[in-house]
C-alpha positions, -999 to +999 in steps of 0.1 A: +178+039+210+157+009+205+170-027+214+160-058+196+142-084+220+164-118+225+137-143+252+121-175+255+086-168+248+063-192+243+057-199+202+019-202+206-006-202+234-039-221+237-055-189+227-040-184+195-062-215+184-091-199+189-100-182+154-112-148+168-080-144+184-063-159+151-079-134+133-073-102+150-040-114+152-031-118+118-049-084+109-026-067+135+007-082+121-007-069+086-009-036+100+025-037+117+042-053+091+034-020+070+051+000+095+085+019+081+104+005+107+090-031+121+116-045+141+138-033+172+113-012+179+107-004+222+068-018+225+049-007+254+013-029+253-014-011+274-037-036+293-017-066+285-036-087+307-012-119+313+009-109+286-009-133+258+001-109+230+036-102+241+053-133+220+034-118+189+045-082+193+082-093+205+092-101+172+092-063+166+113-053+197+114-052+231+080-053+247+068-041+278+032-044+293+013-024+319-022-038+335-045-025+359-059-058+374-029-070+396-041-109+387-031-113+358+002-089+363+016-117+388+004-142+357+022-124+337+055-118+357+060-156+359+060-160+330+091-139+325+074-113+309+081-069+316+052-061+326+041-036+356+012-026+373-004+007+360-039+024+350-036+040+315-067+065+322-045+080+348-010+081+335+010+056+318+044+046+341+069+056+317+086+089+307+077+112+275+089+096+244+097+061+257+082+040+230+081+034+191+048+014+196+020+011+218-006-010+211-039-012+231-060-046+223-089-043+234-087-021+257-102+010+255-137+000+256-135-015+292-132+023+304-152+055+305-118+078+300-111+062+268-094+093+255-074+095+285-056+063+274-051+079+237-033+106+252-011+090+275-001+070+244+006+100+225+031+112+253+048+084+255+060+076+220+086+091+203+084+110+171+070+092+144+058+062+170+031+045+164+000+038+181-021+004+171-055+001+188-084-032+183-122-025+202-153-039+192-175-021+163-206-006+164-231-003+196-259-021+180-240-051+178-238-051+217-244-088+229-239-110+259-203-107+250-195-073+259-218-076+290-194-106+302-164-088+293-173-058+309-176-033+279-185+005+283-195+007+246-189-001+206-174+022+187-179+032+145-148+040+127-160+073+128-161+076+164-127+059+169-107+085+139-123+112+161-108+101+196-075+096+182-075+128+162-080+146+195-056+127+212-029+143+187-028+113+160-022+114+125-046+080+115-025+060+087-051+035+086-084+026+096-109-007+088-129-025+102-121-068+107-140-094+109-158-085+075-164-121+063-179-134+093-202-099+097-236-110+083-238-142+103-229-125+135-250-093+138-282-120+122-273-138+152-267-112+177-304-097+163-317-133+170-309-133+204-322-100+212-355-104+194-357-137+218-344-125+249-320-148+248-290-122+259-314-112+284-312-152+299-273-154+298-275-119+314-284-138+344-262-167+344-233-169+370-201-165+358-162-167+381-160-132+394-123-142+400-120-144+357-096-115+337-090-129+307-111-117+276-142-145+276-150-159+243-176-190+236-161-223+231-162-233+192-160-271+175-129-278+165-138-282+129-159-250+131-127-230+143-106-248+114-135-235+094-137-197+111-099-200+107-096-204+069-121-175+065-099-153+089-069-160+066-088-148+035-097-117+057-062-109+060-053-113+026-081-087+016-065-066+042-035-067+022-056-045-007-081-031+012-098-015+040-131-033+049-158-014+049-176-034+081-170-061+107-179-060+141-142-047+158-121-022+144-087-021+140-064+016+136-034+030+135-020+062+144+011+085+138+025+104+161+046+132+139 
């Protein structure tokens, strides 16, 4: 039985300012919000980190987290937040059919048994649970970023379908996000290569003691300006699935 989520979460965090993170997140509520069932829902989220998507995913449930990095796990604890320290590539803490949901933001491409994770998610939900995964789009669109973030690869929404087809998932949709902002960023990311200018920042020093997902600073008016184009994104998500952007965003059925 699932249990609806009563806590004192936070209503925003700094990060939700930030238009990437704006963006995904409005494109995974989109998804979600399609779901049969959307609320009271039991939510696992696999590499959680400190728990900075938990107050967006508890308004469909009750939401648990596991991490593998025990620094942000202790974050996330104080918080006030379920989570528990676990690798997903191994096995996933919980018993068969725990879940409704598992989500998995960003995660998979920080691992070389990316599959692995796909299938402990499909043993852990329930019959007709769901399965929500985010991770970067296509591998000539690798940058600095992925280097500071600590990427294994990009994937096409080819590849992605594939992996969770194999994994035992029926894929109710598929697109790819951050459409509208595409051209400017893989002209950029081409820029930079044809410089060398990823290969400078390759070498810059950066806190080896840092877990949270790294994204450049942006001018205020800039993100209100990379917001508003986000929010027009999401409404084309509402009729559409978009046919490039550099991350994809899926979800899976498990029947």
């Amino acid at each position: 039985m699932s249990h609806a989520q009563t806590n004192s979460y936070p209503k925003t965090i700094p990060e939700d300012e930030h238009w990437w993170f704006a963006t995904r997140t409005w494109a995974i509520e989109k998804f979600l919000d399609a779901l049969p069932q959307k609320q009271n829902l039991d939510v696992l989220d696999v590499g959680c980190g400190a728990g900075n998507m938990i107050h967006h995913l508890a308004q469909h449930g009750r939401v648990r987290g596991i991490e593998v990095d025990p620094r942000p796990v202790k974050i996330a604890q104080e918080r006030g937040y379920d989570v528990r320290l676990g690798d997903a590539t191994q096995e996933i803490p919980f018993p068969d059919a725990s879940f409704d949901l598992v989500t998995a933001l960003d995660v998979i491409e920080h691992v070389d048994a990316d599959e692995n994770i796909l299938r402990q998610a499909f043993r852990v939900l329930r019959s007709n649970g769901h399965v929500l995964i985010t991770t970067p789009a296509f591998q000539w669109l690798w940058s600095h970023n992925d280097e500071l973030n600590a990427h294994k690869r990009r994937y096409t929404a080819h590849e992605l379908r594939a992996k969770m087809e194999r994994a035992g998932f029926q894929i109710t949709r598929l697109s790819y996000n951050f459409f509208l902002v595409f051209p400017l960023a893989a002209g950029m990311i081409a820029l930079k290569n044809l410089t060398g200018k990823n290969a400078e920042l390759k070498s810059h020093h950066f806190d080896d003691d840092a877990y949270q997902v790294d994204m450049e600073p942006v001018a205020p008016a800039l993100n209100s300006i990379l917001r508003g184009v986000g929010q027009v994104e999401t409404g084309m998500l509402s009729a559409m699935n978009l046919p490039l952007g550099t991350s994809l965003i899926a979800l899976g059925k498990k029947k």
